[in-house]
DRENPA-54641 format. One line per field, with one value per residue: residue number from 1; residue in one letter; x, y, z of N, C-alpha, C in turn. Coordinates in pm, 1 decimal. Example, Ala and Ser with C-alpha at 12.3 -4.5 7.8 and 13.67 -1.06 7.14 Angstrom:
BEGIN
i <- [1	2] .
aa <- [A	S] .
nx <- [1319.0	1285.0] .
ny <- [-569.0	-225.0] .
nz <- [780.0	708.0] .
cax <- [1230.0	1367.0] .
cay <- [-450.0	-106.0] .
caz <- [780.0	714.0] .
cx <- [1320.0	1290.0] .
cy <- [-330.0	3.0] .
cz <- [780.0	787.0] .
***
This chain:
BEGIN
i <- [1	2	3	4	5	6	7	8	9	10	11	12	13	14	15	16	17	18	19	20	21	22	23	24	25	26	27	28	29	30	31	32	33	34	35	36	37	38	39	40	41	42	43	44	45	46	47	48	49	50	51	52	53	54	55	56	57	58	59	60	61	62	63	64	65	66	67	68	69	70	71	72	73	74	75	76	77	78	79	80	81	82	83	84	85	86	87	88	89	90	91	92	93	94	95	96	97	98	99	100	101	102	103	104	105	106	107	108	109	110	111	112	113	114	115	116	117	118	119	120	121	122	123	124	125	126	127	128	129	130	131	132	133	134	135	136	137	138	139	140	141	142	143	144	145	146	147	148	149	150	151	152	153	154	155	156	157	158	159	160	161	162	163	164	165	166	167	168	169	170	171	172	173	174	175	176	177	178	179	180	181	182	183	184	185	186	187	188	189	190	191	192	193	194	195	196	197	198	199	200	201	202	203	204	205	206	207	208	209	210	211	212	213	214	215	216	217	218	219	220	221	222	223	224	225	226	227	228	229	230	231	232	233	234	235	236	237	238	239	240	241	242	243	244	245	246	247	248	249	250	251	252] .
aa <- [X	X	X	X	X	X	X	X	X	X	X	X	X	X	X	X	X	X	X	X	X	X	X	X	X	X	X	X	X	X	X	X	X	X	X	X	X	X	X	X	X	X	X	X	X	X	X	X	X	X	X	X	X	X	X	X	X	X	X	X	X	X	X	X	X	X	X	X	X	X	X	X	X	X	X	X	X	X	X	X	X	X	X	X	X	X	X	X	X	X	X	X	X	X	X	X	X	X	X	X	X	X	X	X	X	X	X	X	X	X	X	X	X	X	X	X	X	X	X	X	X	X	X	X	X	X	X	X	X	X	X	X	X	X	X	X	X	X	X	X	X	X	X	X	X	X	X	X	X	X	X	X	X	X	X	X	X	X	X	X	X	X	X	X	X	X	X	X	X	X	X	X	X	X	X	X	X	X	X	X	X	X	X	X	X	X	X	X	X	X	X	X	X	X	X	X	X	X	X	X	X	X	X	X	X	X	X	X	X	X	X	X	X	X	X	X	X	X	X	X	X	X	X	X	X	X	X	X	X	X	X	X	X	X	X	X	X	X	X	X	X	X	X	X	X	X	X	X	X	X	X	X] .
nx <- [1487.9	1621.6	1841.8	1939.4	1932.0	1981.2	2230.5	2219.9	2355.6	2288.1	2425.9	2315.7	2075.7	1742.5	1524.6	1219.8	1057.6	1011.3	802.6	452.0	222.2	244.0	240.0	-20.0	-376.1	-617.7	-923.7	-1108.3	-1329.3	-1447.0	-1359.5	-1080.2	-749.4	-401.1	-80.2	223.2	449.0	217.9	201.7	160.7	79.7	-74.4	-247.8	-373.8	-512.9	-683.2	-892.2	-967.4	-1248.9	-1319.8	-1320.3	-1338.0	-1328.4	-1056.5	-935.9	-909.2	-734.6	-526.1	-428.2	-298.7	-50.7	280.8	450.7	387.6	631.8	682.2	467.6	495.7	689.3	728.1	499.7	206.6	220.0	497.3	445.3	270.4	486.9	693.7	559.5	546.4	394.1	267.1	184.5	28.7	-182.6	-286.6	-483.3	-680.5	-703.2	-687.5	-939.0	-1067.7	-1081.4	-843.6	-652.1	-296.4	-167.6	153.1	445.5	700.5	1027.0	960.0	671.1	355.0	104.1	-156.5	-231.8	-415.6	-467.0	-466.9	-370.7	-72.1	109.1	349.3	464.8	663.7	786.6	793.7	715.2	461.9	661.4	901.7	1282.0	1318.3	1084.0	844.9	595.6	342.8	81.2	-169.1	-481.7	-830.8	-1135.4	-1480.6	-1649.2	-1899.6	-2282.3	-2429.4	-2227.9	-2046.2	-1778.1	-1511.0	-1221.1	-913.4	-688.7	-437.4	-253.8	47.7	77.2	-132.8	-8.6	244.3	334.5	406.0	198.9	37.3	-165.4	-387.0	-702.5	-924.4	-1278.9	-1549.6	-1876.7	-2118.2	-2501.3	-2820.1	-3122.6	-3199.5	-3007.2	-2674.3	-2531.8	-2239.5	-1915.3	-1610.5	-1286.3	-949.4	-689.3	-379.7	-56.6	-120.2	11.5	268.3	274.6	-39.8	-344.3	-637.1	-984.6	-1121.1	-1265.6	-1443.9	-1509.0	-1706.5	-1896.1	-2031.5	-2176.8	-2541.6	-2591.4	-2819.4	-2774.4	-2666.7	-2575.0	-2517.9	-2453.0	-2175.3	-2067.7	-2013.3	-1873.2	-1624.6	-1525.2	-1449.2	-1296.1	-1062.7	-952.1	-817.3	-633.7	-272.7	-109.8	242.0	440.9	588.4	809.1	569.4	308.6	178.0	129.6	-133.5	-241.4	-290.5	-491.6	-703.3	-791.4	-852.8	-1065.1	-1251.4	-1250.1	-1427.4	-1645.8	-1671.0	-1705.3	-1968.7	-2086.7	-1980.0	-2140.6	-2404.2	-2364.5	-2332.7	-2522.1	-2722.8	-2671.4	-2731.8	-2998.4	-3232.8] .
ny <- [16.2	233.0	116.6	11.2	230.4	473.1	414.0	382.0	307.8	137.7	216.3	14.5	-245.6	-400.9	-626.0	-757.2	-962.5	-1189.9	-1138.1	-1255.3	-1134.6	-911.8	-1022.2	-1025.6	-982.2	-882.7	-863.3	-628.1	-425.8	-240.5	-276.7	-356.0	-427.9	-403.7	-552.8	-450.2	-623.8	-725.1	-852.0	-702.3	-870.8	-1037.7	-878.5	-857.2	-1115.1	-1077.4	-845.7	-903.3	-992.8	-896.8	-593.1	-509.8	-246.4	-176.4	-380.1	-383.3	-187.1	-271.9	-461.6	-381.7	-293.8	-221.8	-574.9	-884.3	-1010.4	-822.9	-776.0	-980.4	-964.5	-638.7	-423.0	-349.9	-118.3	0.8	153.5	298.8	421.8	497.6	750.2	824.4	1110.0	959.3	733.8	475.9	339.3	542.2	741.6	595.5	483.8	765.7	870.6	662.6	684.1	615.6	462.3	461.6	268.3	321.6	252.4	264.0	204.9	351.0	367.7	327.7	467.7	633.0	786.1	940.7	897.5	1141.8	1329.8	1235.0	1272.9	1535.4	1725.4	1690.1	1380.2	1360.8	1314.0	1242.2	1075.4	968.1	962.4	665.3	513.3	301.8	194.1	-28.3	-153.0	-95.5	72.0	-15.6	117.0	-32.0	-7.8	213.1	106.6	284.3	426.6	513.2	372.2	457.9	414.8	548.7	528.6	720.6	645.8	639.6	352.9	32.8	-174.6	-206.6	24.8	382.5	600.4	902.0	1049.8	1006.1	853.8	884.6	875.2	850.1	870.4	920.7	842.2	977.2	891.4	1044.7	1280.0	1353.1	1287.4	1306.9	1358.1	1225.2	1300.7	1231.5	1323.5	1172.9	1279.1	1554.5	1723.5	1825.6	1564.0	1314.9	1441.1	1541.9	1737.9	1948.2	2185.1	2105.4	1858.4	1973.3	2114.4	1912.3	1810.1	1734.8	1842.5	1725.2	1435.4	1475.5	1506.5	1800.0	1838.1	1720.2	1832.6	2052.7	2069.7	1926.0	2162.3	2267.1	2104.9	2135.7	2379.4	2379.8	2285.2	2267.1	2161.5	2018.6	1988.7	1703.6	1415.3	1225.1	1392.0	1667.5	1997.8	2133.8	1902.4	1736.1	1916.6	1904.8	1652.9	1598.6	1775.8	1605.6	1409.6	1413.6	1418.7	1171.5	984.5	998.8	932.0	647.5	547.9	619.5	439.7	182.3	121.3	129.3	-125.6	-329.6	-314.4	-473.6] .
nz <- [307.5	413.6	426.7	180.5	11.5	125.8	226.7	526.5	784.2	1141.3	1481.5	1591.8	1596.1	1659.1	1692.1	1607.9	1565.5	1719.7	1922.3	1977.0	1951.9	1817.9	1533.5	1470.5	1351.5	1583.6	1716.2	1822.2	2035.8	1924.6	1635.0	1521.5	1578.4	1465.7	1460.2	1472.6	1308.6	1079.4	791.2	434.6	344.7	459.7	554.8	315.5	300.9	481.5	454.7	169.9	286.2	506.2	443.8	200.1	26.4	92.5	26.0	-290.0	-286.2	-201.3	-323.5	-518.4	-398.3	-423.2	-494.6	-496.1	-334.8	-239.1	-47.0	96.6	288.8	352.4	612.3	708.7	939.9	895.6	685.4	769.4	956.7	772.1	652.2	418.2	228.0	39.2	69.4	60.4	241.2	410.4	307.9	389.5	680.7	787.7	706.4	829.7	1142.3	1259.4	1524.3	1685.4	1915.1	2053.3	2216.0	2476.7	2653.7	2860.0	2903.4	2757.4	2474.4	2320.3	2034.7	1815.4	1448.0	1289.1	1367.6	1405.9	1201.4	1170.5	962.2	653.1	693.1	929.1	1252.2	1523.6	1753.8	1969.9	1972.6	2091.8	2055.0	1933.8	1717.4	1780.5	1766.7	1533.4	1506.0	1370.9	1346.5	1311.2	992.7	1008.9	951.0	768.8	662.3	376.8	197.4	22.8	-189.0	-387.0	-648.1	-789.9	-1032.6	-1286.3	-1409.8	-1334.1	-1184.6	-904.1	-884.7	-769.1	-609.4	-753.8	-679.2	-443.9	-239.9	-7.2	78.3	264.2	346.3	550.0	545.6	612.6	516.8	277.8	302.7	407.6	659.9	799.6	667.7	609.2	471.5	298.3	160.7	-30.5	-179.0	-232.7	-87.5	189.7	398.4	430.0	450.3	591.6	473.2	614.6	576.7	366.7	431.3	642.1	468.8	303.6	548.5	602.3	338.6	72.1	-119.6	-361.0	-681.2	-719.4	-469.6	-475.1	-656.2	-583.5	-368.6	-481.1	-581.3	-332.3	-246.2	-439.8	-347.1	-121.3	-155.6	-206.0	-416.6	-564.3	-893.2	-989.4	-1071.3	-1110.4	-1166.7	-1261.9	-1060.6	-1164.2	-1286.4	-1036.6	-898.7	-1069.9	-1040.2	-700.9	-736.1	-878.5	-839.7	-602.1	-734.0	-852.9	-678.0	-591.0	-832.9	-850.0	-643.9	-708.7	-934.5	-805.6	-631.0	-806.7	-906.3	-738.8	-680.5	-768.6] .
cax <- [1505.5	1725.3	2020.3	2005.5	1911.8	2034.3	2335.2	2209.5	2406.4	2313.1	2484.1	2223.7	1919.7	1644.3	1409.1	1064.9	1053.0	926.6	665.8	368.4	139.0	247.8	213.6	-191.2	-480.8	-722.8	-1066.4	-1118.0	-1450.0	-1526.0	-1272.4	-971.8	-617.4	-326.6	10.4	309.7	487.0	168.9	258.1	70.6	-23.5	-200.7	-361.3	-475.4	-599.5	-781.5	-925.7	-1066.2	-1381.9	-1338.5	-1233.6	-1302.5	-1261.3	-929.9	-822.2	-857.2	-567.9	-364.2	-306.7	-209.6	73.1	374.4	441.5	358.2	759.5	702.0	374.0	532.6	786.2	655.6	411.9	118.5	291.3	592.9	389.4	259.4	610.9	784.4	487.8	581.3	308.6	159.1	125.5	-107.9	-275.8	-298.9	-599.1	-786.0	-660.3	-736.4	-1121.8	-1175.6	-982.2	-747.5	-512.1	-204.6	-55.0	271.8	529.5	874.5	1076.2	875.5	543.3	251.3	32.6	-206.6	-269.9	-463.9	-326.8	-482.0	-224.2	85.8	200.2	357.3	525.2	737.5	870.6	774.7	594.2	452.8	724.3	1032.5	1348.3	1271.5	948.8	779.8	468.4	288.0	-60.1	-288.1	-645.9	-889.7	-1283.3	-1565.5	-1684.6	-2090.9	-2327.0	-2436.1	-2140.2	-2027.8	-1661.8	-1432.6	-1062.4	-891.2	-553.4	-390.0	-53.4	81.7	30.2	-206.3	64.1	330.6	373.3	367.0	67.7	70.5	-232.3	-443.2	-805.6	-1045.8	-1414.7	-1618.6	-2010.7	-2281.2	-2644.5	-2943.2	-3139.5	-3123.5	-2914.2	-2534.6	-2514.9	-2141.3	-1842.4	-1475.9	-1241.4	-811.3	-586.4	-274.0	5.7	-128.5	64.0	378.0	130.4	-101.4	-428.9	-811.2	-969.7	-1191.1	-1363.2	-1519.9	-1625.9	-1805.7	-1942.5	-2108.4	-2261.1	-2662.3	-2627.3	-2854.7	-2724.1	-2696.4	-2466.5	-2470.5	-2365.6	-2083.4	-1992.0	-1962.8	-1783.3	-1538.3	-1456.9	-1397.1	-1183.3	-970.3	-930.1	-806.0	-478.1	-154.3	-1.8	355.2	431.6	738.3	790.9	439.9	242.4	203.2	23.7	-271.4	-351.4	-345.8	-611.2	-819.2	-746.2	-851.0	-1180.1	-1324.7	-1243.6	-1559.7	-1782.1	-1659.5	-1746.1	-2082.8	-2123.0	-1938.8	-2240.0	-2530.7	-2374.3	-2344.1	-2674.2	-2789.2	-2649.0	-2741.3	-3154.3	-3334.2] .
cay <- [117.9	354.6	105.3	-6.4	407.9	573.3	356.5	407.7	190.0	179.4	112.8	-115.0	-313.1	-416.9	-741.0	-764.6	-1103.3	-1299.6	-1104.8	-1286.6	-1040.0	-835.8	-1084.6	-1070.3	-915.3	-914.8	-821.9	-524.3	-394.9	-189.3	-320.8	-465.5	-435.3	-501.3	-562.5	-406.7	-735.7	-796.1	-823.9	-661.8	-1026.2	-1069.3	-783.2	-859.5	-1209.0	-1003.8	-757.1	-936.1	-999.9	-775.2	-448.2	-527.0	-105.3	-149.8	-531.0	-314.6	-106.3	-336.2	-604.1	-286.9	-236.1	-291.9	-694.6	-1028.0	-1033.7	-686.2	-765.2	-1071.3	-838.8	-508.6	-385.1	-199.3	-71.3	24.2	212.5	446.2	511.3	579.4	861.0	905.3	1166.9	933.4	590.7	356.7	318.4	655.5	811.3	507.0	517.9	883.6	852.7	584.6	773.3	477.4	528.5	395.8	246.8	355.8	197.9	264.6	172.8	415.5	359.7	368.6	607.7	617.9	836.8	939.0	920.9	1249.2	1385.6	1169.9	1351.3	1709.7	1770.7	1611.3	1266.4	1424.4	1275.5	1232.3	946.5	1019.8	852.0	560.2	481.9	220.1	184.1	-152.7	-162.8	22.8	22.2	46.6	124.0	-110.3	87.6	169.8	7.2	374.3	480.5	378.5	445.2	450.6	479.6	567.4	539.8	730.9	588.9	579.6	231.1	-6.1	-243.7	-205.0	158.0	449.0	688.1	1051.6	1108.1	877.4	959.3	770.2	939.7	803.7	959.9	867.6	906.9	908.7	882.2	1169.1	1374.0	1346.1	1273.5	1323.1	1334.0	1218.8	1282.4	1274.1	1300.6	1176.2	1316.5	1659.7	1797.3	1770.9	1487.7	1283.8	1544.1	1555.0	1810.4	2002.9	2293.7	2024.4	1750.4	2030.6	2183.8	1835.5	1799.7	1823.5	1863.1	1652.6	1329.4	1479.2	1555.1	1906.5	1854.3	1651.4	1901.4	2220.6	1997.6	1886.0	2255.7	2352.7	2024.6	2178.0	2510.8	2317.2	2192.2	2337.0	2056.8	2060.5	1976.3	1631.7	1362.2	1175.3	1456.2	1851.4	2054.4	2105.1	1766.8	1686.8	2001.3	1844.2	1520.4	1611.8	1830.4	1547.2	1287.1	1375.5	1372.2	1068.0	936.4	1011.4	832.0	512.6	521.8	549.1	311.9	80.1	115.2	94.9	-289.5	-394.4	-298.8	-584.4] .
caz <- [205.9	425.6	436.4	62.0	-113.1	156.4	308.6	670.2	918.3	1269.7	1545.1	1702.4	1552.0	1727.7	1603.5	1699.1	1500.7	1844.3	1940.8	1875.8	1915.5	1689.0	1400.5	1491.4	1344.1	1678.7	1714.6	1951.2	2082.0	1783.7	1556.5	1475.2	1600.6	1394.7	1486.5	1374.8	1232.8	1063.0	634.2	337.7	230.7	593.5	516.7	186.7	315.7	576.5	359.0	130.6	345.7	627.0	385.8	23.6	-24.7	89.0	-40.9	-390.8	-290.7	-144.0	-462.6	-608.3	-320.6	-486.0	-568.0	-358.5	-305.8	-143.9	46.3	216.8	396.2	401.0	679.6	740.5	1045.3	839.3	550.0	850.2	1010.7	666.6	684.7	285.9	160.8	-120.5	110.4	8.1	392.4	450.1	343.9	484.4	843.8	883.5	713.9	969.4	1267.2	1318.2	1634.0	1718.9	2010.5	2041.6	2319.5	2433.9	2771.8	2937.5	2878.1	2607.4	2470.6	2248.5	1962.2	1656.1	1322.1	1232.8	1483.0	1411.4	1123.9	1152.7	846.7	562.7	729.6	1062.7	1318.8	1659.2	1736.2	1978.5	1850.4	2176.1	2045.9	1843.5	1656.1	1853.3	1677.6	1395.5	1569.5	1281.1	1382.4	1214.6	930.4	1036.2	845.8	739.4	590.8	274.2	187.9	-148.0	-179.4	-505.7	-632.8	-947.6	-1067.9	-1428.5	-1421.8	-1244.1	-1082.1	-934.0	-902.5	-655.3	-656.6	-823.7	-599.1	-353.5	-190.9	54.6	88.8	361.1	394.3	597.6	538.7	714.0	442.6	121.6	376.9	456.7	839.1	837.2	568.5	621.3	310.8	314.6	54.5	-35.7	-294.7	-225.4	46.9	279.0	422.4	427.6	462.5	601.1	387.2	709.0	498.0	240.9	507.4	667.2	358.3	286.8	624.3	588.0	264.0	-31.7	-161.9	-495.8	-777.5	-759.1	-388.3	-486.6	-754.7	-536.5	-305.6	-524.9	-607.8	-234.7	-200.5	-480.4	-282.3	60.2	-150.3	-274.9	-463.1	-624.7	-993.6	-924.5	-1197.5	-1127.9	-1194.3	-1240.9	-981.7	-1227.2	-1281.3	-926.3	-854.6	-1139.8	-967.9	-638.9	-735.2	-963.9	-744.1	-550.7	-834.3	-899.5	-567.0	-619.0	-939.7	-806.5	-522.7	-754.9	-967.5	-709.7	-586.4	-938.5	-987.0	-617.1	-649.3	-875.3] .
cx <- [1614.0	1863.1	2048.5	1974.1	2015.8	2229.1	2342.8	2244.2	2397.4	2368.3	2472.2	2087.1	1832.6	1563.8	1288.5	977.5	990.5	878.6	516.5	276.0	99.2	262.4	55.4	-263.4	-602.5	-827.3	-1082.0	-1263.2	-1535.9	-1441.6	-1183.5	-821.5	-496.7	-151.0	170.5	415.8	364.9	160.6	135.2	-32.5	-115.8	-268.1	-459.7	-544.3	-701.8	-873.0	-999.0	-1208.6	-1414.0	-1376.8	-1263.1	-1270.1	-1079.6	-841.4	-789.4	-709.4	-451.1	-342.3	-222.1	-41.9	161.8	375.2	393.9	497.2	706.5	583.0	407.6	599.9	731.4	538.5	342.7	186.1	399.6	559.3	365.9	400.8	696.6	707.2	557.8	385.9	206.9	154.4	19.2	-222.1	-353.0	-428.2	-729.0	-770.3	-681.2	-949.1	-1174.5	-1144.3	-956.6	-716.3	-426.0	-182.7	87.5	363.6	680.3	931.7	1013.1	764.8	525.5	187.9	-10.8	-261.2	-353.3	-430.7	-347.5	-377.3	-99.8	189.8	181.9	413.9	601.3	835.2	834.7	701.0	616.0	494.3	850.4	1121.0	1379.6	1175.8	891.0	641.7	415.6	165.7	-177.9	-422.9	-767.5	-1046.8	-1368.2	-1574.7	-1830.3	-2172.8	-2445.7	-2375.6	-2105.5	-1883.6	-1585.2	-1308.1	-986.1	-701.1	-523.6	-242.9	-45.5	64.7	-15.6	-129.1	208.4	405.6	375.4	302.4	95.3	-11.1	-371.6	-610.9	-912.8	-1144.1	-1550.5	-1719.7	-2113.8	-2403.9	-2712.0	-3039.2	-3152.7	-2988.5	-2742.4	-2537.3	-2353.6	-2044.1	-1695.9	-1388.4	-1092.2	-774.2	-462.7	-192.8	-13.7	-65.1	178.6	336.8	16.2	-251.5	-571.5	-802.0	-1172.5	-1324.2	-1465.4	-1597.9	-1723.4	-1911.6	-2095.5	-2251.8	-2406.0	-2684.9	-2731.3	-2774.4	-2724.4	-2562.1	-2419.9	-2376.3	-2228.4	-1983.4	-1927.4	-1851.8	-1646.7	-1416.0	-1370.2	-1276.5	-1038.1	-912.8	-820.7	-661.0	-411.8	-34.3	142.7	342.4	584.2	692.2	688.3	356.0	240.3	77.6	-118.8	-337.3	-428.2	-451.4	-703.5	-859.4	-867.9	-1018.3	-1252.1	-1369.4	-1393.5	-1687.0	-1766.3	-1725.0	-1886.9	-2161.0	-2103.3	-2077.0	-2368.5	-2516.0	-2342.8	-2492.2	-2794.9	-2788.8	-2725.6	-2903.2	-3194.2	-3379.1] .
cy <- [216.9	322.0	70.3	140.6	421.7	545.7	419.4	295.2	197.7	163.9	-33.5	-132.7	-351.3	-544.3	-728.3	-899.4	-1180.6	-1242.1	-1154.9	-1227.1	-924.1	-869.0	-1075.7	-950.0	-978.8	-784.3	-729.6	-482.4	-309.2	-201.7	-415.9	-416.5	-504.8	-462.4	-570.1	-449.5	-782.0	-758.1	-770.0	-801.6	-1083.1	-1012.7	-792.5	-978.5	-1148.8	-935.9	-741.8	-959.7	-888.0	-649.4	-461.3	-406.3	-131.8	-254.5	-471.9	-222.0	-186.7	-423.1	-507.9	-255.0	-272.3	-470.8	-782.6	-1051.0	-935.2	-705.6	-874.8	-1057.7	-749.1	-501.2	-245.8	-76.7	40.2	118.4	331.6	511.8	603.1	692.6	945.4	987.8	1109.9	797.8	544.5	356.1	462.8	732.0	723.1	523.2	671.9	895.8	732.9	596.2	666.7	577.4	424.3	384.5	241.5	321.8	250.4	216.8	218.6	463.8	364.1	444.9	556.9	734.3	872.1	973.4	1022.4	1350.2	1330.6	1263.1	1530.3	1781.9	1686.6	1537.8	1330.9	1397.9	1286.5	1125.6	993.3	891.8	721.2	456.9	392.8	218.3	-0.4	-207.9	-41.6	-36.2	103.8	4.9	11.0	4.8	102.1	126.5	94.7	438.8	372.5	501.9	379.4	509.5	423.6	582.1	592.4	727.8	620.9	443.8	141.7	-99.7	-198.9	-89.6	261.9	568.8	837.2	1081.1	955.8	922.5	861.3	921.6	859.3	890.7	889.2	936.9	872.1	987.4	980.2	1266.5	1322.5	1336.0	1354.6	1285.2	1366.8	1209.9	1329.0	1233.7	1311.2	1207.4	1499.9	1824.3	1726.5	1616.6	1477.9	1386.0	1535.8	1707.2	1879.7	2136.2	2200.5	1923.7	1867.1	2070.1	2084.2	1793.3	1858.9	1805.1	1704.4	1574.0	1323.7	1493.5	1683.5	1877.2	1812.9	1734.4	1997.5	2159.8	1971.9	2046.0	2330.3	2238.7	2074.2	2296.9	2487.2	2272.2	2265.8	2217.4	2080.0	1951.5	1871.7	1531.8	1241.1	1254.5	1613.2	1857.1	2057.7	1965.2	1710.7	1777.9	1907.3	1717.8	1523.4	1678.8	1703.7	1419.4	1292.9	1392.3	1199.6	948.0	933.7	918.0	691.3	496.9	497.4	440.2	136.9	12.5	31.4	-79.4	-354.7	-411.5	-424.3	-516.2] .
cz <- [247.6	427.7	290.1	-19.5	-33.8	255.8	433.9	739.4	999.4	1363.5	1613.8	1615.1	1657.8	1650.5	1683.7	1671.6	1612.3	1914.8	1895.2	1833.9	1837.1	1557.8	1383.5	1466.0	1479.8	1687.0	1815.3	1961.8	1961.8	1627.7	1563.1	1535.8	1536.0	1383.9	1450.9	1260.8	1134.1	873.4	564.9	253.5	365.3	552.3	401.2	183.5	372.2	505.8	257.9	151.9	424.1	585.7	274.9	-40.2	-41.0	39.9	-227.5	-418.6	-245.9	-222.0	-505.1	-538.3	-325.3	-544.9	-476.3	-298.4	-186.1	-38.9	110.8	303.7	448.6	512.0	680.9	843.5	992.2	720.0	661.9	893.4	907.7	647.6	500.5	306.1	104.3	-50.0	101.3	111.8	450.9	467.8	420.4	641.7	893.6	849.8	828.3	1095.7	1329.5	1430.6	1650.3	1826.5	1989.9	2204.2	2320.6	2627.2	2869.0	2998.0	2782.7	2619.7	2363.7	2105.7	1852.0	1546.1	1257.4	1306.2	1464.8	1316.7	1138.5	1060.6	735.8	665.0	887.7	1118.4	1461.3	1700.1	1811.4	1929.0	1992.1	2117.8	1961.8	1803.4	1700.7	1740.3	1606.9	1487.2	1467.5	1356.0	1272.4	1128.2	993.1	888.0	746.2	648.8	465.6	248.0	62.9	-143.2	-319.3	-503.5	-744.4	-947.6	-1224.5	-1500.8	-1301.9	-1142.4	-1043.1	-934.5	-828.7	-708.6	-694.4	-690.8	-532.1	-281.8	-114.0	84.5	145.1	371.7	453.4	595.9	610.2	544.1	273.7	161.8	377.3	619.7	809.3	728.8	616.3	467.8	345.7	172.6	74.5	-144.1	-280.1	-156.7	135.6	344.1	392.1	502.5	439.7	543.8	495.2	667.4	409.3	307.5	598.2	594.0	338.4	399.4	646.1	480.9	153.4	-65.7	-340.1	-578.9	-793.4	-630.1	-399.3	-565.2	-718.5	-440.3	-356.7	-533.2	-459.8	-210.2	-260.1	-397.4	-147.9	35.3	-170.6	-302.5	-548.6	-715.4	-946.4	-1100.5	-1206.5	-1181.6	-1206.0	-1160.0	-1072.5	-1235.0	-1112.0	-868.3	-908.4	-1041.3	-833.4	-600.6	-840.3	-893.2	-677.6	-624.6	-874.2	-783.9	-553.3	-733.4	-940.0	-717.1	-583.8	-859.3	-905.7	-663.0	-699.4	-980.9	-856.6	-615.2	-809.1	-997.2] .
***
């Protein structure tokens, strides 16, 4: 994208093309590891079983032309705002391995980004492997996409909402949004808020209102700031209603 928009020529390329390991989704001790060559159409084979939250977002991720190229890997580095991967990898506190001549290091992707296109990345450094956690078998998690149209399109506003219960209660609530902010953004006042609380609708409702409070979105030609508040505070009512109607088809 930066040499055909922006006619960026460098002096020097780099391939990573014969690496094999970085064509490989591998199994890690509490997850999965997945390797920075590894395409959007791996992923969406993968995904389908492994992920079915997230194989929903990824048909949507641009075309099958574009998911036989494109990488997961490559969706985090471009570190756009409104990426597709985004709010998933921080609700399930992915980390990255990150390599360069000088060693590795490991990070978390709630830390990578510091501002618009700005990250924790010197200009040495490569992105190796996405290390995504199992989900627990507690949590139940939902990730939303709003576009203008369903294929094919890039998101106004984006939203994964991860909660675990122990049973009427909330154990613990992870929630990021994307489109809202310079970055990709956990929303720290609202997953606290939830913690403890009832597995109800009002909770979901007051919730929603502090999620609106946590943003300061800008008005571009996907969307105006208002919608994306609405957006953003409804979203977790909506999350709520996806859960008991889930529940609702699953019980006999």
């Amino acid at each position: 994208m930066q040499r055909n928009k922006a006619g960026f020529d460098p002096a020097a390329r780099l391939s990573l093309t014969r690496i094999p390991e970085l064509h490989a989704i591998a199994a890690t001790d509490n997850g999965v590891a997945i390797g920075a060559n590894v395409t959007w159409t791996q992923i969406e084979n993968w995904s389908r079983a492994a992920l079915p939250e997230f194989y929903r977002i990824v048909i949507r991720f641009g075309s099958p032309q574009i998911r036989n190229v494109g990488t997961l890997a490559g969706n985090v580095a471009n570190g756009s705002p409104i990426a597709d991967s985004l709010p998933l990898l921080l609700v399930m506190d992915a980390e990255l391995d990150i390599a360069s001549s000088s060693g590795s290091r490991r990070i978390e992707m709630v830390d990578f980004y510091k501002g618009y296109k700005i990250k924790d990345l010197a200009g040495d450094e490569l992105i190796t492997h996405i290390r995504i956690p199992t989900i627990g078998a507690d949590d139940t998690l939902k990730l939303y996409k709003v576009s203008r149209r369903t294929d094919l399109d890039i998101a106004t506003f984006g939203a994964a909402l991860r909660v675990r219960r122990a049973g009427e209660l909330i154990a613990r609530a992870y929630i990021a949004y994307s489109g809202v902010a310079a970055t990709v953004i956990r929303l720290p006042r609202t997953e606290t808020f939830l913690q403890g609380k009832r597995f109800t609708a009002e909770t979901f409702a007051q919730a929603g209102a502090i999620a609106r409070s946590e943003i300061e979105p800008i008005t571009d030609v996907r969307g105006s700031r208002d919608f994306r508040w609405t957006l953003a505070e409804n979203i977790v009512s909506k999350f709520y209603v996806d859960c008991v109607e889930a529940h609702s088809e699953a019980t006999p």
